[in-house]
ZAMARGU-4260 file (C-alpha; in steps of 0.2 Angstrom, whole numbers, plus 5000, padded with zeros to 4 digits):
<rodrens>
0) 5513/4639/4397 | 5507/4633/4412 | 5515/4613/4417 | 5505/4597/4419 | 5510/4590/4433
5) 5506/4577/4447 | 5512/4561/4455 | 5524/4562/4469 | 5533/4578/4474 | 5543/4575/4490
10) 5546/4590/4500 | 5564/4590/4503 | 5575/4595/4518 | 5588/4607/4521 | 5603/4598/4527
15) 5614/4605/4539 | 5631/4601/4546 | 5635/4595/4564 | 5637/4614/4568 | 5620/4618/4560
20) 5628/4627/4545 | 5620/4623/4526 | 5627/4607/4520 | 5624/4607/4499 | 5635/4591/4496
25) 5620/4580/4509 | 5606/4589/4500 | 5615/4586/4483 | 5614/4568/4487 | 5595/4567/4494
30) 5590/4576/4477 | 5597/4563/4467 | 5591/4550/4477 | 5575/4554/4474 | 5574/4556/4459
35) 5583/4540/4452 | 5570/4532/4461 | 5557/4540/4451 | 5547/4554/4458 | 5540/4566/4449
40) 5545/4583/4455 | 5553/4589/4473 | 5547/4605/4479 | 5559/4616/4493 | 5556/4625/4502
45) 5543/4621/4513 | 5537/4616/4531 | 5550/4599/4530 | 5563/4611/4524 | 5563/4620/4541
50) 5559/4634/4528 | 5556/4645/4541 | 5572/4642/4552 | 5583/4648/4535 | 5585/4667/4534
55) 5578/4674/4516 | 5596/4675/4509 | 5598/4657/4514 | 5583/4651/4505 | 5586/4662/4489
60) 5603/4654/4488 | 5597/4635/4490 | 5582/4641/4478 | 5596/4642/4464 | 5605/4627/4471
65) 5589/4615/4471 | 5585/4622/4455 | 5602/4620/4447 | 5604/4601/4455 | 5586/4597/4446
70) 5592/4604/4431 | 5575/4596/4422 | 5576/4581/4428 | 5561/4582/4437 | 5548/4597/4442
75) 5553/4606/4454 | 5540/4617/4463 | 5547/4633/4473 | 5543/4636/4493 | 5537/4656/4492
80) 5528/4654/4509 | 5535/4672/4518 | 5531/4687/4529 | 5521/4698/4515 | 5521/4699/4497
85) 5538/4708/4497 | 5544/4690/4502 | 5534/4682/4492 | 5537/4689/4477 | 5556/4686/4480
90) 5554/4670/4483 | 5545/4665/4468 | 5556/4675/4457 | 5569/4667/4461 | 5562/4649/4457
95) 5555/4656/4441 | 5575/4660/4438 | 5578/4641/4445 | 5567/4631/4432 | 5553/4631/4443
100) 5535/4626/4434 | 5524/4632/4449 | 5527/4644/4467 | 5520/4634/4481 | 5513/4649/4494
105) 5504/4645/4512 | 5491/4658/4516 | 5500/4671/4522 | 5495/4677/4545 | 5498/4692/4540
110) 5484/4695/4527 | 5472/4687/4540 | 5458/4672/4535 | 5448/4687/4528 | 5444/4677/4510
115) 5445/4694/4500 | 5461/4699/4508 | 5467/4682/4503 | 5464/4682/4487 | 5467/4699/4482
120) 5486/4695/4489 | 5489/4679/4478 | 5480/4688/4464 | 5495/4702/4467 | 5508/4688/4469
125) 5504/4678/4453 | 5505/4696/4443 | 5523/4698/4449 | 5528/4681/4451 | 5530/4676/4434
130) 5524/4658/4440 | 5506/4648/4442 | 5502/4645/4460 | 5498/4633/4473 | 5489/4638/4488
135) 5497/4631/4503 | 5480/4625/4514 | 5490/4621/4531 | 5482/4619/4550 | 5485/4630/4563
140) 5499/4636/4569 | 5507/4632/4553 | 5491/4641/4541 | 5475/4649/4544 | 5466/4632/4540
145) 5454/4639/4527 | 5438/4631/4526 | 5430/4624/4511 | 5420/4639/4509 | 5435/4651/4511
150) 5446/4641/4499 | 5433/4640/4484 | 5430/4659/4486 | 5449/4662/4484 | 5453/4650/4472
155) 5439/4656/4460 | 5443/4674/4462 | 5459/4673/4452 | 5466/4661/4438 | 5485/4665/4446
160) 5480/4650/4457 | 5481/4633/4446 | 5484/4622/4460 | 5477/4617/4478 | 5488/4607/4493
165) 5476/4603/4505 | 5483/4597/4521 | 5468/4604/4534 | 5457/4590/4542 | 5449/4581/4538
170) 5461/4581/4521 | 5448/4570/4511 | 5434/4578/4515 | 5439/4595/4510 | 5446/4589/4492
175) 5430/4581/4490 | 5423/4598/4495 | 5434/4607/4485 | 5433/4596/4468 | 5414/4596/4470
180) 5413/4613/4466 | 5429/4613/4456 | 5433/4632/4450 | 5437/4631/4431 | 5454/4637/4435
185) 5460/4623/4445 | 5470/4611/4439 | 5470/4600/4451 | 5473/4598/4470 | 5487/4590/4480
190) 5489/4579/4497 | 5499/4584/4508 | 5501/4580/4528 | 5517/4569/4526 | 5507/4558/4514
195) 5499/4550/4532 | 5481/4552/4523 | 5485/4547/4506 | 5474/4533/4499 | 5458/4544/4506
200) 5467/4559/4497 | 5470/4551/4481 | 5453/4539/4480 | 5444/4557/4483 | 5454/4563/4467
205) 5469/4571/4472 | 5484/4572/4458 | 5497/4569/4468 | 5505/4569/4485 | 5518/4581/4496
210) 5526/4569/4508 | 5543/4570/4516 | 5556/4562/4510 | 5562/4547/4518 | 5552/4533/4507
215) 5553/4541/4490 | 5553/4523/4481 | 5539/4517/4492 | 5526/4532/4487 | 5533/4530/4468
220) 5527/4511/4471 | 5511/4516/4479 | 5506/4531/4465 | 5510/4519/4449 | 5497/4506/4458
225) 5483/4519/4461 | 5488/4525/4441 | 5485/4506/4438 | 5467/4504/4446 | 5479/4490/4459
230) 5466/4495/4476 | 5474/4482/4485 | 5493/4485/4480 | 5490/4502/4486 | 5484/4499/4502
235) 5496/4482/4505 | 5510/4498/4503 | 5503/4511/4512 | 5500/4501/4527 | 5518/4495/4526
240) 5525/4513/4526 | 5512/4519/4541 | 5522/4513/4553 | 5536/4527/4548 | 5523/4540/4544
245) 5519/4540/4562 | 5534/4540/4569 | 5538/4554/4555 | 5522/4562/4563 | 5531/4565/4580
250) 5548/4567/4576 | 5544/4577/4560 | 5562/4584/4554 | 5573/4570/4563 | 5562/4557/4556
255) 5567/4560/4539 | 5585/4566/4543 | 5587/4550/4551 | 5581/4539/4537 | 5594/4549/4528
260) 5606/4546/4537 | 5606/4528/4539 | 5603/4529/4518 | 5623/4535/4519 | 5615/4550/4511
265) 5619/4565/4523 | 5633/4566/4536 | 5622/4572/4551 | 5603/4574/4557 | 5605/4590/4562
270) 5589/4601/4565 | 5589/4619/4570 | 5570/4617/4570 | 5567/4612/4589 | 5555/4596/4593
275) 5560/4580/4602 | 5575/4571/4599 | 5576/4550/4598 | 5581/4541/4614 | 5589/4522/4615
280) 5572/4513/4611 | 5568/4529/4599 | 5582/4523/4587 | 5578/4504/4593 | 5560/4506/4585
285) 5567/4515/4570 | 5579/4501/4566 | 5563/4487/4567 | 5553/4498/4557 | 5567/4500/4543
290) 5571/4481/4543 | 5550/4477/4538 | 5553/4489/4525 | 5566/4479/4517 | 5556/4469/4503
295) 5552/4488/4497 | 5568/4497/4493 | 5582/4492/4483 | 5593/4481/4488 | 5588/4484/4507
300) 5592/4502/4505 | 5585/4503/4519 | 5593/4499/4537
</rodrens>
């Protein structure tokens, strides 16, 4: 039976040591963070993960180790992004054996944008999967970057795909596009984008966002006033996070790693993703940022 489920779903990082090796203990302690303040689900692999930096042993084993560390406490969605439906496939299976409601897969470069290519390989995948699917709708260089007209065909063309996350720009305008039309099969369609677009994703009828990681308590807050009709709560919180959305925006992975950090939650922020690094006035910005946000995490969490 396939789950209901929405809300927040942070995607979480892998964590490495200061030698770049697969630190379980940091990411032990980023799951549970997250979920004692409240989200709904956590989905891992993907793009924050550095999913494509990890060789496919390493994410089949930290599959079974996200999964484990879940252990039902919240949805867990499974990163199946790979090479070709071999990959896939193995991926997804291993969630499936994880506790894993739902395989999250990115259109595939090596199937091409060709819409029937597309959906006859995520028909194919949901047949051997053993798990509903979500069509990963990233930009280029990351995706294809479908457009509304490509992702309706593929969506309608087979029930294996339940959900959408829509992350091409303009992300609004393509939910709108997407939920217009709605195929019958769709559940339901997610934000993605670090969460830097979210009030137009969700005022246009998105379930639920994808964001990193970093202010897990600060998209909790800003969800359960959107759930509550609160317009003005939710914008009063999103503006207050912007600041580290586009600073995450740059520094993507040592964003987040950072934040962690000074959480106490991992050791080290190291990435093997590469991308620029903080300097003096980097790390000066961060801290002022982190001091606004205060009055928004417990205890002032965050520093």
């Amino acid at each position: 039976m396939t789950a209901s489920i929405g809300g927040v779903f942070p995607v979480l990082p892998t964590v490495f040591t200061a030698t770049g090796d697969i630190d379980e203990n940091g990411l032990a302690n980023v799951i549970d963070y997250a979920i004692d303040r409240g989200v709904d689900g956590v989905v891992f692999p993907g793009l924050a993960s550095e999913y494509d930096m990890l060789t496919l042993d390493e994410r089949d084993a930290m599959i079974h180790f996200v999964g484990n560390r879940v252990a039902g406490r919240a949805h867990f969605v499974v990163g199946a992004s790979g090479g070709d439906l071999h990959e896939s496939t193995r991926l997804a299976t291993a969630g499936a054996a994880a506790g894993a409601v739902a395989a999250m897969v990115m259109t595939p470069k090596s199937v091409g944008a060709d819409a029937m290519l597309l959906s006859a390989f995520y028909a194919a995948l949901g047949a051997r999967a053993d798990l509903p699917l979500m069509l990963q709708n990233a930009p280029t260089p990351m995706g294809l970057g479908l457009s509304g007209a490509q992702l309706r065909e593929i969506v309608q063309a087979t029930d294996a795909i339940r959900w959408v996350k829509e992350e091409n720009m303009p992300c609004g305008q393509r939910i709108s596009e997407l939920l217009e039309h709605r195929p019958s099969s769709l559940l339901g369609v997610f934000g993605g984008a670090g969460g830097r677009y979210i009030t137009d994703e969700l005022a246009r009828g998105a379930i639920g966002t994808m964001p990193a990681v970093e202010t897990p308590e600060i998209h909790v807050a800003l969800m359960t006033a959107h759930l509550a009709g609160d317009s003005e709560k939710v914008r009063d919180l999103y503006e207050a996070v912007l600041p580290i959305l586009m600073m995450q925006a740059v520094f993507r992975w040592r964003l987040t790693k950072e934040v962690l950090r000074r959480r106490g939650l991992i050791a080290n922020a190291y990435t093997r993703s590469p991308g620029p690094e903080f300097d003096s006035g980097d790390h000066e910005e961060l801290t002022r940022i982190l001091d606004r946000l205060e009055n928004y995490s417990e205890g002032g969490a965050v520093r």
